[in-house]
Backbone as CSV, one residue per row, in Angstrom:
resi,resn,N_x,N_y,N_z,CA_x,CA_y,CA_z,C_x,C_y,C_z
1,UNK,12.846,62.353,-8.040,12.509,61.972,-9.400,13.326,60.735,-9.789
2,UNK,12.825,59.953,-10.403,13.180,58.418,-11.062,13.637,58.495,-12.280
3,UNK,14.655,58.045,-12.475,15.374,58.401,-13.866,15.099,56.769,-14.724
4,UNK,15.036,56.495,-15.688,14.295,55.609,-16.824,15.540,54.654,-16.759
5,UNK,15.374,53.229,-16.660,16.628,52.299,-16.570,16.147,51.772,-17.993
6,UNK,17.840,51.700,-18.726,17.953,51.395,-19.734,17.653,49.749,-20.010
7,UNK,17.336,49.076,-21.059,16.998,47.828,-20.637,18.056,46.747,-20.311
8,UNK,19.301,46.654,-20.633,20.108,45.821,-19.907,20.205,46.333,-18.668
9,UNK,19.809,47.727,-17.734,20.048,47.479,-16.632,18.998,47.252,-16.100
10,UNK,17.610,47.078,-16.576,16.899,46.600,-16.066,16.542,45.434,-15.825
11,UNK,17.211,44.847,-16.960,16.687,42.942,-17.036,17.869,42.485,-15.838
12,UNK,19.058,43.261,-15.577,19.634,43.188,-14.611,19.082,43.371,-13.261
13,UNK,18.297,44.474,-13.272,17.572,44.776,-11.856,16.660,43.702,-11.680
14,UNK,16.035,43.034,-12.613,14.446,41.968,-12.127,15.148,40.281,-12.147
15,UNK,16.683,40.298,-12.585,17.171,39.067,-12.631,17.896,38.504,-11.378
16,UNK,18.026,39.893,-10.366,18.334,39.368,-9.259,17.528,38.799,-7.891
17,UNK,16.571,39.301,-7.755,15.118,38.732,-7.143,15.092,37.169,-7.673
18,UNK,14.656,36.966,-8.862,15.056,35.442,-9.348,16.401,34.747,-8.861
19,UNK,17.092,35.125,-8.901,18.378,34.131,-8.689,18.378,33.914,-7.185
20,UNK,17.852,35.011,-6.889,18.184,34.886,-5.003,16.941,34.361,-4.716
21,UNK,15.381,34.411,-5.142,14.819,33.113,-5.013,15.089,31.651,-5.353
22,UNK,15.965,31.156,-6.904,16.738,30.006,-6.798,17.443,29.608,-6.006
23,UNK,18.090,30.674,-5.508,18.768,30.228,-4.651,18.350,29.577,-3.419
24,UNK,17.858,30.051,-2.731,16.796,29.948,-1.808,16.104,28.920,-1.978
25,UNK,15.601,28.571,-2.739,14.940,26.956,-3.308,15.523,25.726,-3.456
26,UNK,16.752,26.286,-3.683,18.020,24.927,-3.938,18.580,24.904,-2.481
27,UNK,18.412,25.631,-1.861,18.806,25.632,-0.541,17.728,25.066,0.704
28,UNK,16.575,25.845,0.606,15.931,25.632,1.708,14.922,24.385,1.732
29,UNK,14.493,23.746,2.920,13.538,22.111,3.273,12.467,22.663,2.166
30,UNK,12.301,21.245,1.285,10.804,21.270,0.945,9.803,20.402,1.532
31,UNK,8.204,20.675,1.155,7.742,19.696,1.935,6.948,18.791,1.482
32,UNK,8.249,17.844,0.876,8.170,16.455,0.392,8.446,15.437,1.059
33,UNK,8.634,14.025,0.553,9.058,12.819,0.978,9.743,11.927,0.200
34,UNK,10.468,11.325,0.096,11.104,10.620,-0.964,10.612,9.239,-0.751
35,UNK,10.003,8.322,-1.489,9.558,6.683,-1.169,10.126,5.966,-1.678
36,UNK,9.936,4.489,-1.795,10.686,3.795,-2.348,10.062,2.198,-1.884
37,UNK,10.211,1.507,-2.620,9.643,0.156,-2.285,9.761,-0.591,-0.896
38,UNK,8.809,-1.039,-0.117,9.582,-1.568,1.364,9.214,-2.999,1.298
39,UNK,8.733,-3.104,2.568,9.004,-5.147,2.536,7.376,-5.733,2.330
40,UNK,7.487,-6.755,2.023,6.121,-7.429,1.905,6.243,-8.413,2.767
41,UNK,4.972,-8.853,3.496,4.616,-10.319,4.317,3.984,-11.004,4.125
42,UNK,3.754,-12.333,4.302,2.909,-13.356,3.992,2.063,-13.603,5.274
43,UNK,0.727,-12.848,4.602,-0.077,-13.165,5.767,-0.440,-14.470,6.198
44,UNK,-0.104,-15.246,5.212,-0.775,-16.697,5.794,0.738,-17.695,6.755
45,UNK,1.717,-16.747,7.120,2.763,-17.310,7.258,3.173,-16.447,8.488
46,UNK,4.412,-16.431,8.740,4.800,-15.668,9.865,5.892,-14.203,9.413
47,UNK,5.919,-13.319,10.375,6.389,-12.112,10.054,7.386,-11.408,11.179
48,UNK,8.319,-11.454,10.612,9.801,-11.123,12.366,9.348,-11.487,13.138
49,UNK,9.268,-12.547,13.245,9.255,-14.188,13.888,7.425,-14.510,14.779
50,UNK,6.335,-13.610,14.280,5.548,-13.923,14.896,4.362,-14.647,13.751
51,UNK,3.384,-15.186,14.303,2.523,-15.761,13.178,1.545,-14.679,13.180
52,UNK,1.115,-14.653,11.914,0.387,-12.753,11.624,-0.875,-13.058,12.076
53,UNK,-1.619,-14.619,11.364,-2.956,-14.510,11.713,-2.871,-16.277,12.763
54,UNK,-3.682,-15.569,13.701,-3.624,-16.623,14.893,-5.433,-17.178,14.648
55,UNK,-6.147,-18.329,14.575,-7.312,-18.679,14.828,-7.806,-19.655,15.861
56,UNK,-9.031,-19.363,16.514,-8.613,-20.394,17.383,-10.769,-20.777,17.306
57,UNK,-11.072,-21.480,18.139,-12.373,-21.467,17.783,-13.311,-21.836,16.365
58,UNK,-12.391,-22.331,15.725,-12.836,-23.166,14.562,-11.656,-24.059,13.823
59,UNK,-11.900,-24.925,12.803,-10.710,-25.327,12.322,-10.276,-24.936,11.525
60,UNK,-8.675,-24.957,11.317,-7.926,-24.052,10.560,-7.423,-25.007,9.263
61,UNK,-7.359,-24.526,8.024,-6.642,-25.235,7.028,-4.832,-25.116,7.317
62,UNK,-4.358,-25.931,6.928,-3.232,-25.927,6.294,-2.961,-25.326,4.759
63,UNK,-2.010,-24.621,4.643,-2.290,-23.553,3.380,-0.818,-23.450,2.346
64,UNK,-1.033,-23.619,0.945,0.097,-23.282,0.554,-0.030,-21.580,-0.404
65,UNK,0.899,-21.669,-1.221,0.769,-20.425,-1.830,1.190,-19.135,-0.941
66,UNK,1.316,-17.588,-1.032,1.053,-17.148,-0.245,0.192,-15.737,-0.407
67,UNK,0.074,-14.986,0.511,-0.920,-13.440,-0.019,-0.616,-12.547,0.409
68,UNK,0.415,-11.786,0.152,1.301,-11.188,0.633,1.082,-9.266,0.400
69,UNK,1.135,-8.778,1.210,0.546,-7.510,1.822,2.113,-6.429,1.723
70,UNK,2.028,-5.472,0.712,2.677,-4.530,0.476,2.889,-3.177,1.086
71,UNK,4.104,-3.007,1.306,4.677,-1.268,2.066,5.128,-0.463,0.696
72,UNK,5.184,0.562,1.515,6.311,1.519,0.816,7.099,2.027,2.156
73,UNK,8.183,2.839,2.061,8.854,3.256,3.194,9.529,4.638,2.657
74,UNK,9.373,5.735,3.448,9.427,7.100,3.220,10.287,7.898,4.231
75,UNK,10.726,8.878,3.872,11.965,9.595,4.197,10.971,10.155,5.220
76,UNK,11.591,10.235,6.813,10.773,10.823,8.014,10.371,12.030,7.648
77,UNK,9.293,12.274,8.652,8.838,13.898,8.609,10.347,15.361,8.838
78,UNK,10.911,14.848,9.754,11.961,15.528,9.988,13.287,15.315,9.163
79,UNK,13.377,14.677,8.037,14.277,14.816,7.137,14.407,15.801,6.010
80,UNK,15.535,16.953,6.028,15.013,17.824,4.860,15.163,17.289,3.463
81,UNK,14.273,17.439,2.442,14.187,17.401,1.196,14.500,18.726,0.543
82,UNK,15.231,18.987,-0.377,15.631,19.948,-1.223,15.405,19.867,-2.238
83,UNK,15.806,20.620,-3.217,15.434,20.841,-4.354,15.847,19.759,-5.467
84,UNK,17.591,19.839,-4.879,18.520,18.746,-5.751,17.888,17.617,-5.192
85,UNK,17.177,17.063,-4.416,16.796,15.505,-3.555,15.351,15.045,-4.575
86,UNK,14.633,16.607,-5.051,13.232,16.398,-5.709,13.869,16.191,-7.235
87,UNK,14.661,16.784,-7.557,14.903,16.195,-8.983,15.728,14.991,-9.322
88,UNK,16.517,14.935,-8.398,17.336,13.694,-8.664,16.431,12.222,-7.906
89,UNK,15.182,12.639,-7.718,14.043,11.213,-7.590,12.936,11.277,-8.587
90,UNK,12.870,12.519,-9.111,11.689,12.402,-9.962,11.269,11.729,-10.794
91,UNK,12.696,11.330,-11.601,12.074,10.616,-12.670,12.806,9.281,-12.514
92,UNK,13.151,8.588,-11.202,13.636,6.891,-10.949,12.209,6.527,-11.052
93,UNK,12.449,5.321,-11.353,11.351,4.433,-11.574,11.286,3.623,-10.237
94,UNK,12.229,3.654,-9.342,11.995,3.145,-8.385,11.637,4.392,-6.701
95,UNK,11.590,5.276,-6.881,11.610,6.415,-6.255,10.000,7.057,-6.647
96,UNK,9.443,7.655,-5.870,8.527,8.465,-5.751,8.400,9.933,-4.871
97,UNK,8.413,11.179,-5.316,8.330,11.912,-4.409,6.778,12.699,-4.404
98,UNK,6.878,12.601,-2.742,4.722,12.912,-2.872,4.931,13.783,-1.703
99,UNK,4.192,14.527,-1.606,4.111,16.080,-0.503,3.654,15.005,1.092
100,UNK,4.654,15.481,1.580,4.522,14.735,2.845,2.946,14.844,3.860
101,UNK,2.222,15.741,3.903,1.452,15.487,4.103,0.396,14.549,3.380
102,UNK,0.659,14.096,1.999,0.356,12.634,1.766,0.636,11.764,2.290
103,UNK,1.816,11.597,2.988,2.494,10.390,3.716,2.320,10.637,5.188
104,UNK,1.885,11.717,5.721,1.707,11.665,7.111,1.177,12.769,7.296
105,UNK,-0.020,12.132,7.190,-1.173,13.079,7.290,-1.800,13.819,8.925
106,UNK,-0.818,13.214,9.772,-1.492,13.724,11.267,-0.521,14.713,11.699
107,UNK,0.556,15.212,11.131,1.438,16.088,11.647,2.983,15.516,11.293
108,UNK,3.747,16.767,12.162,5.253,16.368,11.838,5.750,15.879,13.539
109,UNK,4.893,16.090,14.063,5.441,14.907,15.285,5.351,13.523,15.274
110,UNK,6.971,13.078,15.250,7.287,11.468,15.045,6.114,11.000,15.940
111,UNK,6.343,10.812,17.358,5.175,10.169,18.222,3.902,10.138,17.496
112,UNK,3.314,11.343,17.568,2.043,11.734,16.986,2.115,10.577,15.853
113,UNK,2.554,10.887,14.956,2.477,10.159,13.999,2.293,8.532,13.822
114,UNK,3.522,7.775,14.474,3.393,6.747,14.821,2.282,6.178,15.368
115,UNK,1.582,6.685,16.426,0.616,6.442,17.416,-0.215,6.887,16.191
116,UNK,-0.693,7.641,15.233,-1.643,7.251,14.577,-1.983,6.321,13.611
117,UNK,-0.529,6.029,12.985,-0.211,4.436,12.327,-0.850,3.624,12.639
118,UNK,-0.334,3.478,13.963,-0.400,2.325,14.843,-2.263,2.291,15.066
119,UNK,-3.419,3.288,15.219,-4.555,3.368,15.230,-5.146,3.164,14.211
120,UNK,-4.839,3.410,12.971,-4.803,3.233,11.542,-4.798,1.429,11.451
121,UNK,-3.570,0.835,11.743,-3.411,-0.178,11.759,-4.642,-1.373,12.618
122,UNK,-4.622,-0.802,13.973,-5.749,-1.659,15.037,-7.147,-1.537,14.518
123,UNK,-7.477,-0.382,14.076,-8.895,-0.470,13.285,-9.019,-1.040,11.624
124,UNK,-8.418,-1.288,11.271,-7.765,-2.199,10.005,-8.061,-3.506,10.388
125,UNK,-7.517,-3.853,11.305,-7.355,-5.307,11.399,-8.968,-5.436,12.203
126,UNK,-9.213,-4.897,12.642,-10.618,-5.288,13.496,-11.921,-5.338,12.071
127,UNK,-11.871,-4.139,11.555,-12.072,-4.365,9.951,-12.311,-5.308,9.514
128,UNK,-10.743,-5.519,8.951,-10.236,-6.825,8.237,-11.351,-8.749,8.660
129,UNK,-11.295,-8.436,10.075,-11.936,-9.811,10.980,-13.071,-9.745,10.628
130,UNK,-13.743,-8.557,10.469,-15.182,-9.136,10.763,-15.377,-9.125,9.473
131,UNK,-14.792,-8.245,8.555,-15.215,-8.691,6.726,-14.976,-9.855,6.669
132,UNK,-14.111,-10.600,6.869,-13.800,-11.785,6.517,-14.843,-12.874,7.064
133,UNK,-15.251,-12.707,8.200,-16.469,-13.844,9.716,-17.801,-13.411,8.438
134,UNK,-17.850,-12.244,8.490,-19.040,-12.011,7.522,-19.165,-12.158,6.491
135,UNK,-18.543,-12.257,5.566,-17.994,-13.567,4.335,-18.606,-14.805,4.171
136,UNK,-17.948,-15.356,5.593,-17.816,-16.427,5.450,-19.646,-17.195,6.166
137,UNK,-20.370,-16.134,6.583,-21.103,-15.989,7.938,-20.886,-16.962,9.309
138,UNK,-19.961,-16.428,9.619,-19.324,-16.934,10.834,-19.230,-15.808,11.978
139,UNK,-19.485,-16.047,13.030,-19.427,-15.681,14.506,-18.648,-14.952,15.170
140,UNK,-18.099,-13.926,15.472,-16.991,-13.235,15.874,-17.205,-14.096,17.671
141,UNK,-18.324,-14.236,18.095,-17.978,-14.299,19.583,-17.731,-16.200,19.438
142,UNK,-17.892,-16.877,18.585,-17.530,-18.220,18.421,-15.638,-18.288,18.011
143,UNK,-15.574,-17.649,16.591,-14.111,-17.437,16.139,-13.368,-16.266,16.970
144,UNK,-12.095,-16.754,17.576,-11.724,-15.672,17.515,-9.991,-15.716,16.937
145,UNK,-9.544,-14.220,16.262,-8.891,-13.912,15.503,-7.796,-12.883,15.766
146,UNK,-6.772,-13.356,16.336,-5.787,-12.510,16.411,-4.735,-11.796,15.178
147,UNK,-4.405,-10.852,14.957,-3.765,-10.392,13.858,-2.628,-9.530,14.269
148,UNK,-0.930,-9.822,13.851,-0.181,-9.492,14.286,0.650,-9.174,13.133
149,UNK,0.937,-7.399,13.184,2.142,-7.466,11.962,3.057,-6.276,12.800
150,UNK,4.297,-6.692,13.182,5.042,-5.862,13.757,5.160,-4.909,12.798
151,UNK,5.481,-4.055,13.509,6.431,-2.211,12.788,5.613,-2.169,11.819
152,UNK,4.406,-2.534,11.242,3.615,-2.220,10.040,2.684,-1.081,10.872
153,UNK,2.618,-0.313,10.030,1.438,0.866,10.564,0.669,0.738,9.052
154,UNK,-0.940,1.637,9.552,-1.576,2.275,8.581,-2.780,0.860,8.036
155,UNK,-3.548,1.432,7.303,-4.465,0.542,6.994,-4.775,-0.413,5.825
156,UNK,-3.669,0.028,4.766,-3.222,-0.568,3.630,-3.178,-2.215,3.699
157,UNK,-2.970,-3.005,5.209,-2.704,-4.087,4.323,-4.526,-5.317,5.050
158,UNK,-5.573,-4.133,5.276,-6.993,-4.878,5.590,-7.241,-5.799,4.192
159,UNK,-7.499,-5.557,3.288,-7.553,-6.505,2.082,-7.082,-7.846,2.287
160,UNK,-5.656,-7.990,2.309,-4.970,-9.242,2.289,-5.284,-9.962,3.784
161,UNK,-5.605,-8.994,4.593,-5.783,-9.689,6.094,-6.683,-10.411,5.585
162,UNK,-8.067,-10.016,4.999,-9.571,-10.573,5.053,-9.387,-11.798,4.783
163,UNK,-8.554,-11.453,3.361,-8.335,-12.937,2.638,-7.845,-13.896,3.052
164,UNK,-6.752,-13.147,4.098,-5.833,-14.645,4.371,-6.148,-15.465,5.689
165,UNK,-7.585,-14.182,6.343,-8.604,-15.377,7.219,-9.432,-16.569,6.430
166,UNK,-10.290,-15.844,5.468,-10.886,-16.815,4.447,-10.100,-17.807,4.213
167,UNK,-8.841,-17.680,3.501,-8.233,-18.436,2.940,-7.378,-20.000,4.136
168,UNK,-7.704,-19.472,5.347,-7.368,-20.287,6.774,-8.338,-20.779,6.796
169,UNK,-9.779,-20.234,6.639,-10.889,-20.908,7.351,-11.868,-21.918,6.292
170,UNK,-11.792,-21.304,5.162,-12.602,-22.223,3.992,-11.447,-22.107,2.429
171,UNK,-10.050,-21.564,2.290,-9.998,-21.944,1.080,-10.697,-21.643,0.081
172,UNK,-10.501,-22.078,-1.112,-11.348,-21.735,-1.881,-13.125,-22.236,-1.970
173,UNK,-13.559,-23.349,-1.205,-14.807,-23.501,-0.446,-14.858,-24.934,-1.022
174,UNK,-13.455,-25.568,-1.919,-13.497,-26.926,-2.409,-12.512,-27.998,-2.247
175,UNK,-11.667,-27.439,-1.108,-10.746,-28.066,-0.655,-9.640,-27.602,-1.164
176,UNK,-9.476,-26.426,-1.925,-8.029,-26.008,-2.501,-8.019,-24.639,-1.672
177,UNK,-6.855,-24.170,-1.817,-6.144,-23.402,-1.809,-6.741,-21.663,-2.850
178,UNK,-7.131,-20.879,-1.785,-7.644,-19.197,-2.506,-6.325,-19.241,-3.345
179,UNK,-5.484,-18.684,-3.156,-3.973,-18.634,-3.595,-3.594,-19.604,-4.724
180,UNK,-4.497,-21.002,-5.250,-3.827,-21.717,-6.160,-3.027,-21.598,-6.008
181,UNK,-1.933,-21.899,-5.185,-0.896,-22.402,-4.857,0.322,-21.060,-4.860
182,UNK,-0.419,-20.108,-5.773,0.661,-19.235,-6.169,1.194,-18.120,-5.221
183,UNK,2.027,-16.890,-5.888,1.928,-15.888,-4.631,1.169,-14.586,-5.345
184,UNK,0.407,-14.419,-4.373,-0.660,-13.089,-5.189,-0.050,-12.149,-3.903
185,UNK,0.022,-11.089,-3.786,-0.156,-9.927,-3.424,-0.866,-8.751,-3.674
186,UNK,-0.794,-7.529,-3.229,-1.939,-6.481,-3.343,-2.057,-5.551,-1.940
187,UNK,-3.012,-4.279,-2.157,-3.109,-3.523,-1.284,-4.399,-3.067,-1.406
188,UNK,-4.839,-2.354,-0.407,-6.073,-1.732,-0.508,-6.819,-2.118,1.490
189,UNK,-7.265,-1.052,1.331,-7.633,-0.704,2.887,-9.117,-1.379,2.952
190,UNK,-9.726,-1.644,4.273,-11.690,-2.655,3.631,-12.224,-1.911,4.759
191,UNK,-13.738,-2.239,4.741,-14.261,-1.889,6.251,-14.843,-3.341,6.234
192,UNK,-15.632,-3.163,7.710,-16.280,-4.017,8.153,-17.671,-4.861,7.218
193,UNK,-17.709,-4.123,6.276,-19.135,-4.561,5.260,-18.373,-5.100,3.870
194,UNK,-16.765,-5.001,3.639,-15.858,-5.557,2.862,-15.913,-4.742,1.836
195,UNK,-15.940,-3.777,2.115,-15.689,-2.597,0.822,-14.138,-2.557,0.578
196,UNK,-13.613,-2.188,-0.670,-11.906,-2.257,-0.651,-12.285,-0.496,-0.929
197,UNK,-11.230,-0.008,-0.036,-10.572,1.586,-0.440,-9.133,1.708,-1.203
198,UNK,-8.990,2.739,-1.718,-7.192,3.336,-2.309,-6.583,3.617,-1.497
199,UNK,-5.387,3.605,-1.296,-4.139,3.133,-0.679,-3.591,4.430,-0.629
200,UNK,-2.791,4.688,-2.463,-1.762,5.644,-2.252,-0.628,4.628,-2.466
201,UNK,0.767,4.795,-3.631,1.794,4.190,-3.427,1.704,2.753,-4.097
202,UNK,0.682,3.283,-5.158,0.834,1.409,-5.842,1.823,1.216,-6.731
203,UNK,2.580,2.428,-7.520,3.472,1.351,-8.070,4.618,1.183,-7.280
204,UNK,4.679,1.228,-6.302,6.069,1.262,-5.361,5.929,-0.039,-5.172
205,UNK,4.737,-0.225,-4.823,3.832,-1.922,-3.927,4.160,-2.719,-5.070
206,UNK,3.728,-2.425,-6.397,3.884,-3.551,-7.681,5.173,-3.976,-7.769
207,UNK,6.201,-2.766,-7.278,7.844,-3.161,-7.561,8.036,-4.084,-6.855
208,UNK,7.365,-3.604,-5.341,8.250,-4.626,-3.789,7.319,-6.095,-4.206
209,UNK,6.043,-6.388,-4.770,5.594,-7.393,-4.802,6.505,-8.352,-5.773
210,UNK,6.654,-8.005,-7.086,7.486,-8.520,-8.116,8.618,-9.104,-7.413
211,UNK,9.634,-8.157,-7.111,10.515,-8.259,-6.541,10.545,-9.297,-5.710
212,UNK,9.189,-9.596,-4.790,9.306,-10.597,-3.533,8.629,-11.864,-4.160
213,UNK,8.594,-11.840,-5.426,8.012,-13.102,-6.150,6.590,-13.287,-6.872
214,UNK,5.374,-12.223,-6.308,4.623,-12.368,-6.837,4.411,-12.320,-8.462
215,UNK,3.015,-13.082,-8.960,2.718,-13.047,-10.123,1.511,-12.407,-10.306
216,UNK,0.486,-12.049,-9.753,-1.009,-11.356,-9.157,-0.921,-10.213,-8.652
217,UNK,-1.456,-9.159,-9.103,-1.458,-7.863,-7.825,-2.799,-7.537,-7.454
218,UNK,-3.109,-7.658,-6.518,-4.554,-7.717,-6.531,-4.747,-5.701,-5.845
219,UNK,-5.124,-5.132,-6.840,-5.284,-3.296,-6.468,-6.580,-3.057,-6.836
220,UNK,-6.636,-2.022,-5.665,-8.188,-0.804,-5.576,-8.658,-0.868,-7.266
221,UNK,-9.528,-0.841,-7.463,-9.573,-0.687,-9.092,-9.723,1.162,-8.960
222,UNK,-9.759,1.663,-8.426,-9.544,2.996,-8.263,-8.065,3.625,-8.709
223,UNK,-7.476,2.770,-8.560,-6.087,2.835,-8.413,-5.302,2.070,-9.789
224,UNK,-6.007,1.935,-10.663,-5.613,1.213,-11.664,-4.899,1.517,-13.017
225,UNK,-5.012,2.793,-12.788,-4.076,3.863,-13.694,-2.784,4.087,-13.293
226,UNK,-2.922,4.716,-11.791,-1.123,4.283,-11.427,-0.578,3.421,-11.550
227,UNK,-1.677,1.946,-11.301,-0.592,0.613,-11.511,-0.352,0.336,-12.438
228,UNK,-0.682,0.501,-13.892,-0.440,0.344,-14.883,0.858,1.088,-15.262
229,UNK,0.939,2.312,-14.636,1.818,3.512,-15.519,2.943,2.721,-15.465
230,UNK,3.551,1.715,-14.165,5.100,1.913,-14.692,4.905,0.080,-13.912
231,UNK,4.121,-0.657,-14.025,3.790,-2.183,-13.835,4.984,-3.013,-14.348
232,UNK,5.626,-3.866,-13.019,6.515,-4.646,-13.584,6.355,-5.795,-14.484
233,UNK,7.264,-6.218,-15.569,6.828,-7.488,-16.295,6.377,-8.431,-15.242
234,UNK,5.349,-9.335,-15.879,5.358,-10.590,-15.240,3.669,-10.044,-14.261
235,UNK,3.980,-9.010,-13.951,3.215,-8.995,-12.863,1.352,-8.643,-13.463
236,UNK,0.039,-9.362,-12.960,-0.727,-9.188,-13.297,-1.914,-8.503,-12.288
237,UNK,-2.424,-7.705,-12.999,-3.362,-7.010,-12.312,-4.474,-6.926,-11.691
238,UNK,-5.358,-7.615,-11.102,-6.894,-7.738,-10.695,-7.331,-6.700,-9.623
239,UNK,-8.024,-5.530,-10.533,-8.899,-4.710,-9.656,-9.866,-5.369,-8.848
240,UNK,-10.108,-4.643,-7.922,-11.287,-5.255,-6.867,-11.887,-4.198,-6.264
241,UNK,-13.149,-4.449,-5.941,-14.082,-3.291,-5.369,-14.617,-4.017,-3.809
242,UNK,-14.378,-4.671,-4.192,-15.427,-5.563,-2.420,-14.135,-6.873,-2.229
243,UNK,-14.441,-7.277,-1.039,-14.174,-8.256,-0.272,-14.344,-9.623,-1.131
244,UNK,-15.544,-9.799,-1.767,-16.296,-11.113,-2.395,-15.410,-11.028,-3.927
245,UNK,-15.292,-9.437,-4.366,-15.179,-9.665,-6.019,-13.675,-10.364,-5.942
246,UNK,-12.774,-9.982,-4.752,-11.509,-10.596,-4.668,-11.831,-11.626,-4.166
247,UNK,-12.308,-12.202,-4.021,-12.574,-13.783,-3.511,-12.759,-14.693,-4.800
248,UNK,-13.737,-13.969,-5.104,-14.189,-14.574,-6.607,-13.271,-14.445,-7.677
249,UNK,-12.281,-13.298,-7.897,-11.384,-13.522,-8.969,-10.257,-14.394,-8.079
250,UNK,-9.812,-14.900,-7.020,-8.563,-15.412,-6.680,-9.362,-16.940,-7.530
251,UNK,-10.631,-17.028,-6.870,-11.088,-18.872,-7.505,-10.922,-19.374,-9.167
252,UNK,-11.592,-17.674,-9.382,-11.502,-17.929,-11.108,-10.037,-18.505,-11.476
253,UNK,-8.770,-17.093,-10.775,-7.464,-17.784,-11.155,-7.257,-18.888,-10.893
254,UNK,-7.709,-19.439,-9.648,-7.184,-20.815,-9.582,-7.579,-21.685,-10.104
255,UNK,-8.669,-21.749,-10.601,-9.283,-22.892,-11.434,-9.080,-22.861,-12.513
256,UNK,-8.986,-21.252,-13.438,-9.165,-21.384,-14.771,-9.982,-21.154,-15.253
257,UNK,-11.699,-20.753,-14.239,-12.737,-20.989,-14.388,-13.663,-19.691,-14.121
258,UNK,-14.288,-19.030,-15.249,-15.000,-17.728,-15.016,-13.937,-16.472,-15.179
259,UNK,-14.426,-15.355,-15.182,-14.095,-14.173,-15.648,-13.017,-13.543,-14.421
260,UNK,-12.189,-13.116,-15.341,-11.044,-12.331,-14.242,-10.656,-11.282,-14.580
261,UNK,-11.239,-10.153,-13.720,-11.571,-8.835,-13.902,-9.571,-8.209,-14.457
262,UNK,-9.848,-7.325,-15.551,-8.539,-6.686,-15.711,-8.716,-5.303,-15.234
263,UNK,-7.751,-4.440,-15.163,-7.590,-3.091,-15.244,-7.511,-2.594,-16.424
């Protein structure tokens, strides 16, 4: 027979299950990631010491300005995250914490992982080439187009590739400069028919772009709510849905001339 617990010893009996689950929570791996802004490159320029976009088979402009292609960089799969690690990033403005299978979506094997980056990345850039040849309607077996970005994985930076073939091969189509001279950056993944996809990690990208000088962010318009939420001064926004609509707003900026899509 069960004898009736009075209520302080009961709120005692159901308060220890709780504490020894806190405990346990403040203690044990969660399965997060901690991010944080990483490096940007200038595709129309060179990148740990190699030139990103190589052309050969047609003539190439000389180019100023630049169009520069955004990371984030994230705490490995095998690093534990805790409890104290999730609150003391939550609310930096420069910090993001996102469930690691957002950030590495093929598993918790480093190799694995990498090697899918790295596949992520090679079909990106093959992408990236022919949106751009088809743009421009130009020839893949006439042009050909090498694309080189060390230690970059993933498919995030096809957008800026496209452009910064265009921007090698015709410019703005009047003898200037896509870029007006300036530095635009941006993210967003394309296919082969120049569709732009979401990324993931834009305001991290808006920080590292600012930071690396830009004045333009050229983002998924999908994605245009995150970039807004915590958008550095200075920095301006142009959603894009296709290959062409970012073509067409870089000219507008540079000229001054026609409509330039906001978020």
């Amino acid at each position: 027979m069960l004898s009736r617990l009075k209520r302080p010893q009961a709120v005692a009996v159901c308060a220890l299950p709780v504490a020894a689950l806190l405990a346990t929570a403040a203690f044990a791996p969660l399965p997060f990631s901690v991010a944080q802004p990483g490096s940007t490159a200038n595709v129309l320029g060179a990148y740990k010491g190699s030139e990103v976009i190589r052309i050969s088979g047609a003539p190439v402009r000389e180019t100023s300005g630049q169009l520069r292609m955004t990371t984030i960089v994230a705490t490995g799969p095998g690093t534990d995250i805790r409890l104290g690690d999730v609150l003391g990033n939550w609310f930096a403005t420069d910090r993001a914490v996102m469930p690691s299978d957002a950030v590495y979506p093929s598993g918790d094997d480093l190799e694995e992982i990498e090697r899918h980056n790295i596949e992520q990345m090679e079909e990106s850039q093959t992408a990236a080439t022919r949106a751009a040849l088809g743009h421009l309607g130009l020839d893949a077996s006439d042009v050909d187009v090498t694309l080189k970005l060390t230690d970059v994985g993933g498919p995030s930076a096809g957008l800026l590739l496209s452009l910064g073939i265009i921007d090698k091969l015709e410019g703005d189509g009047s003898g200037g400069d896509l870029t007006g001279g300036k530095v635009i950056a941006g993210t967003g993944t394309i296919d082969a028919d120049g569709e732009v996809g979401a990324v993931g990690g834009v305001p991290l990208k808006t920080q590292a772009a600012r930071r690396d000088g830009a004045s333009v962010f050229l983002v998924p318009k999908a994605e245009c709510g995150q970039a807004e939420a915590e958008l550095p001064e200075g920095l301006r926004l142009v959603p894009v849905t296709t290959l062409k609509g970012a073509v067409d707003a870089l000219k507008a900026l540079a000229s001054g001339k026609g409509p330039v899509p906001r978020c």
